[in-house]
C-alpha positions in Angstrom: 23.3 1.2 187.3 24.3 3.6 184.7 24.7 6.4 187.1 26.7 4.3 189.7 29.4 3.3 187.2 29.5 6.7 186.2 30.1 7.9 189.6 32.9 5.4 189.9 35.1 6.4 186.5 34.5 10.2 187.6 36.2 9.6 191.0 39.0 7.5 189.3 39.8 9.9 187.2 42.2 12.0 190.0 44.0 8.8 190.9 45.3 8.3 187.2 46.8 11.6 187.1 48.5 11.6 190.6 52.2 11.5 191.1 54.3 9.8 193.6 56.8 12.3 194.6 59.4 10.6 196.4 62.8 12.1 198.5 64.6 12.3 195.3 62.4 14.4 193.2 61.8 16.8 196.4 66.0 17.0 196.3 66.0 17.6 192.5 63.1 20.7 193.1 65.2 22.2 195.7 68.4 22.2 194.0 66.4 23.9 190.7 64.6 26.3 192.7 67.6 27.2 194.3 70.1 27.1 191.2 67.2 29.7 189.9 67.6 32.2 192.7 70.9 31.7 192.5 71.1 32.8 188.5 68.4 35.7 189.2 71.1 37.2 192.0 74.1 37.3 189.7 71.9 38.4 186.8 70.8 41.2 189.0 74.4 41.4 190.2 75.6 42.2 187.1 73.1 44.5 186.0 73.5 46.8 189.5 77.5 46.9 188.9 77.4 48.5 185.5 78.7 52.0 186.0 75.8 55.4 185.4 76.3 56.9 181.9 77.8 60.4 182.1 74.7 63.1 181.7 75.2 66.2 179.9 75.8 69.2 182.1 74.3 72.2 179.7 71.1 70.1 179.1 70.6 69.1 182.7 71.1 72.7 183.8 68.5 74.1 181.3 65.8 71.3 182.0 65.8 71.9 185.7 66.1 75.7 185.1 63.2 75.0 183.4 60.9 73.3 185.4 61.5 76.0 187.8 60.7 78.8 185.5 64.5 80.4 185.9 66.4 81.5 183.2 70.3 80.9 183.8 72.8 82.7 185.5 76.3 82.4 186.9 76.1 79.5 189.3 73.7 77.5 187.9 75.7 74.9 186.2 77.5 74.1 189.4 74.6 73.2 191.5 73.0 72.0 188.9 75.7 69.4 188.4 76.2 68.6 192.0 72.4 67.7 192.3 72.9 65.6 189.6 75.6 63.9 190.3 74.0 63.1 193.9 70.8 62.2 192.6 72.7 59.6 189.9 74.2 58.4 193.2 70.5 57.4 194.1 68.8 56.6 191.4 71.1 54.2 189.4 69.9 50.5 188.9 69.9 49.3 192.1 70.0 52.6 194.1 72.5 53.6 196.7 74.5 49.7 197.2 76.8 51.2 200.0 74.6 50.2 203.2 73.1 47.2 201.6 72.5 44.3 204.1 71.3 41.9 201.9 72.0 40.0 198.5 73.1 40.8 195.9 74.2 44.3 197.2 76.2 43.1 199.9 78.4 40.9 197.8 79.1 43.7 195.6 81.9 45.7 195.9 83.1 48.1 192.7 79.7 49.9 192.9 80.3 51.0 196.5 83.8 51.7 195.9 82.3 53.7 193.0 79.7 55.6 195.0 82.6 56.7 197.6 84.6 58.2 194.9 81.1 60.0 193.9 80.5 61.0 197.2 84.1 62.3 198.1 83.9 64.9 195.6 80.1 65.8 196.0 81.4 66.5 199.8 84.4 68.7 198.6 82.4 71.0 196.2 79.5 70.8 199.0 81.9 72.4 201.3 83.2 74.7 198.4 80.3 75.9 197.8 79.1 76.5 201.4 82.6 78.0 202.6 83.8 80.0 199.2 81.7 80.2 196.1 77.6 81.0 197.5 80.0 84.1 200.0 81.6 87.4 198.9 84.3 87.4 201.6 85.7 85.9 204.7 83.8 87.5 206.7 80.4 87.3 205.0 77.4 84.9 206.4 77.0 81.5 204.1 74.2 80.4 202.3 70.7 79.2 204.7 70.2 76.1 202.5 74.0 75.3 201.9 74.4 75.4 206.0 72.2 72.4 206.0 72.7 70.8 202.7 76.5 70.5 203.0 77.0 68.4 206.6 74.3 66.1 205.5 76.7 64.7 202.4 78.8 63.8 205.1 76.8 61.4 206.8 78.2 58.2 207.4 77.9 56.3 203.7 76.9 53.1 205.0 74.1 53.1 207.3 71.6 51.0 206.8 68.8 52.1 209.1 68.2 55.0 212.0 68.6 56.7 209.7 69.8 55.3 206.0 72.3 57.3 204.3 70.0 57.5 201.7 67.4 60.0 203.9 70.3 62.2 204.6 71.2 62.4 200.7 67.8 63.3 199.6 67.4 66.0 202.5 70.7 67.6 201.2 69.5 67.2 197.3 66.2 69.2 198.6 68.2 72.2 200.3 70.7 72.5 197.0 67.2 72.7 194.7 66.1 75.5 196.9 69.5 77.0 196.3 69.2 76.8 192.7 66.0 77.9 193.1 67.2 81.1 194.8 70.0 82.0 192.7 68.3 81.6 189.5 65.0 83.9 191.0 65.7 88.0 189.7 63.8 88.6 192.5 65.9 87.1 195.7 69.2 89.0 196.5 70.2 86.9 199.1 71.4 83.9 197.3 74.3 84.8 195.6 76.9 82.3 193.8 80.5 84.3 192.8 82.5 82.9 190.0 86.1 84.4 190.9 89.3 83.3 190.1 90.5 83.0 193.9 87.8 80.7 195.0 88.1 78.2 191.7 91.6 78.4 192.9 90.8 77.0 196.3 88.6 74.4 195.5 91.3 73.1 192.2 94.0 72.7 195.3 91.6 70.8 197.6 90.9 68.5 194.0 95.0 68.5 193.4 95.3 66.9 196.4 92.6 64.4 196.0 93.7 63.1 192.7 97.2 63.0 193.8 96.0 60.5 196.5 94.5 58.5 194.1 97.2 58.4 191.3 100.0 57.5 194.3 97.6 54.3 195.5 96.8 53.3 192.0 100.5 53.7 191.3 100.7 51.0 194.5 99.3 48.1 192.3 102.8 47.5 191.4 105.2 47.2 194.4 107.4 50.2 194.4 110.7 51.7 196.4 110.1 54.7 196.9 112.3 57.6 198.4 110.5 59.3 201.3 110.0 62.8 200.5 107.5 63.9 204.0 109.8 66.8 204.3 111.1 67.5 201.7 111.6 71.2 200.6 112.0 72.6 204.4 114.9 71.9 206.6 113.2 72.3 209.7 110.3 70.2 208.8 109.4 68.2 211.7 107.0 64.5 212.1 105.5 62.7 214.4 107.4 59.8 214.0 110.8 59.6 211.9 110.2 56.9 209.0 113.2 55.6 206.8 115.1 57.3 203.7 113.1 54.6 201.5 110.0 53.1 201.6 108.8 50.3 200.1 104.6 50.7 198.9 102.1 48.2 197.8 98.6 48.0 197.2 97.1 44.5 198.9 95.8 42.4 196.3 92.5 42.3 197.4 92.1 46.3 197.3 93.4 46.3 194.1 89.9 47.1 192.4 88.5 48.7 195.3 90.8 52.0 194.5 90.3 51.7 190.4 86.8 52.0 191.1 86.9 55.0 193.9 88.9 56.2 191.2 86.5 55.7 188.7 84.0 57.3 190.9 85.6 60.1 191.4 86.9 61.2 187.8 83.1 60.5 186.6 82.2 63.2 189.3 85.0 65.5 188.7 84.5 65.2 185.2 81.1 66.8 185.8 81.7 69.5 188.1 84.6 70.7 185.7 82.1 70.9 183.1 80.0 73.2 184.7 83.0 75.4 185.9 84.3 75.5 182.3 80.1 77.5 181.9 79.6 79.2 185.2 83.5 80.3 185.1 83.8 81.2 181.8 84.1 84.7 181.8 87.0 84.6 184.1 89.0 81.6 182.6 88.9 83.5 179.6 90.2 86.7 181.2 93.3 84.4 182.4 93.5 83.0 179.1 92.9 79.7 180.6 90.4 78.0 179.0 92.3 75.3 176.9 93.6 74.1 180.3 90.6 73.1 181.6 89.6 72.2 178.6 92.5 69.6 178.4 91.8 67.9 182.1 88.1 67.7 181.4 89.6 65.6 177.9 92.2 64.0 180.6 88.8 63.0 182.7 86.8 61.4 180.1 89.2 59.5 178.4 89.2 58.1 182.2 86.0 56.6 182.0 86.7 54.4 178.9 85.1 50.9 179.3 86.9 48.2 180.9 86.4 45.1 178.0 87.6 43.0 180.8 85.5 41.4 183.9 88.1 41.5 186.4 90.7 44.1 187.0 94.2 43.2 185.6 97.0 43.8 187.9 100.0 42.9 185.2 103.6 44.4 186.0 103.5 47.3 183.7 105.4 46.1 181.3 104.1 42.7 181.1 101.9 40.9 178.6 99.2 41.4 181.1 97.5 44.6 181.0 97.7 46.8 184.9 94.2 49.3 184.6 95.2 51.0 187.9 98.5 52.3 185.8 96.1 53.2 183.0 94.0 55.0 185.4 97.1 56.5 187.4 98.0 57.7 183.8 94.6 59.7 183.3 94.7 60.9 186.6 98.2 62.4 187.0 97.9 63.9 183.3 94.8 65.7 184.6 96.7 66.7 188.0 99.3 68.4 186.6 97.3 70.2 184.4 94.8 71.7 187.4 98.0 72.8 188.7 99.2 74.7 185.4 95.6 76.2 185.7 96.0 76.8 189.5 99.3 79.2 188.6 97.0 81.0 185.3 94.3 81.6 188.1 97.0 83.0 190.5 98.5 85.3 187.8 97.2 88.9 188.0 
């Protein structure tokens, strides 16, 4: 008897503990499980569209110079900094965002614009140093690894699979650590990296043109008449197709922060590479007496990359109450422009 009543409060036990779930809890668990995922993605979100930290140039070149067992020497700076640069690309929180297909990548959009700006100028000194710095003259064969390394930057920037852009990136990254590998070894002659004043020149006037791109469409924020100056300087300067005496230019609202950040982007990158010019060049800016220049557009640069104590970017009419951070970035930027032209002239002077 003792042991059947027993049994029976044992087995109740379950039913006193169980709950009736009905269609309204189940509605309330969905809309918390989901309110949840939805938190974690923005959290995430935020954390993957904080801009990379600048990294400093002299230490990174020594610490990979040193894992190699090279001691430095003229060139070293400058790949050093473009493999550096490319790998932040990678490496950040969240990795490469460009080609993401799913969340919260593909709702984000000022990292990506970020990474093109990065990747525009890891392509220009990639092609630099492939056509003009790693060659004694014209006519001279270019660099093994820099034949490979250079095309693979430009790879499309957002594709997501057969193959990632992210593959291509890393196979290029490999080639310009073999590079550095080669230049920096006593022992190899045939790697070579030539800090003259002509091909610094060449690669400044491919970076004057890139920044004076981006200073005209940050300019744009504000709508602005502009008189058309396509020819000017030539009478018989000809175009394809005639376009009026004035023009009238303006940025759409919703690209607005996609050029601040490509702007961004590229400044943090430029900022970089001029840093490791100001080492690996530093011998011949100071025979043209033109090291405060690029002193000054590397100052120009970083002030650039001050942080934005905003979350949105303010479009305000200049003069305004309302701040405009594509002005204040067009500021930075055409500063810095016209100073890589002054240093453009010292480098052409004999």
């Amino acid at each position: 008897m003792f042991w059947t009543n027993f049994k029976q409060k044992l087995l109740s036990i379950p039913s006193k503990f169980r709950f009736s779930v009905g269609a309204n809890t189940r509605s309330r668990l969905l809309l918390t499980a989901f309110g949840i995922v939805i938190i974690a993605v923005l959290v995430i979100g935020f954390y993957w569209s904080r801009e990379p930290a600048p990294f400093p140039v002299a230490d990174t070149t020594n610490q990979r110079l040193a894992r190699i067992g090279n001691e430095y020497v003229v060139g070293s700076a400058t790949t050093a900094a473009l493999i550096s640069a490319a790998e932040t690309l990678l490496d950040k929180p969240g990795g490469y965002l460009s080609n993401d297909m799913l969340p919260p990548g593909i709702y984000l959009d000022n990292i990506p614009n970020w990474e093109f700006g990065v990747l525009v100028q890891i392509r220009d000194l990639s092609r630099s140093m492939r056509e003009s710095f790693s060659r004694s003259q014209s006519q001279s064969t270019e660099d093994a690894d820099l034949i490979i390394s250079e095309p693979r930057f430009h790879f499309d920037n957002d594709s997501w699979l057969f193959p990632p852009s992210e593959s291509e990136y890393r196979e290029a990254i490999g080639y310009l650590n073999s590079y550095l590998s080669r230049i920096s070894d006593p022992q190899n002659v045939d790697a070579q990296f030539y800090a003259r004043a002509d091909n610094l020149a060449s690669w400044l006037l491919n970076v004057e043109s890139r920044l004076g791109s981006l200073s005209q469409r940050l300019s744009a924020s504000v709508r602005q008449q502009r008189v058309n100056t396509d020819t000017a300087g030539e009478r018989g300067a000809l175009q394809s197709i005639p376009t009026r005496a004035e023009v009238q230019v303006k940025t759409p609202w919703l690209q607005i922060d996609d050029v601040f950040y490509e702007a961004r982007g590229a400044t943090w990158a430029l900022m970089h590479f001029l840093q490791a010019i100001e080492i690996d060049f530093e011998q011949v800016l100071a025979d043209k007496n033109a090291g405060a220049s690029l002193s000054q557009i590397i100052r120009e640069l970083e002030a650039s990359q001050r942080s934005v104590f905003f979350p949105i970017i303010l479009n305000g009419s200049g003069f305004g109450i309302v701040a405009n951070h594509s002005l204040s970035m067009a500021n930075y930027i055409s500063r810095a422009n016209a100073a890589i032209i002054d240093l453009r002239s010292l480098l052409a002077q004999g």
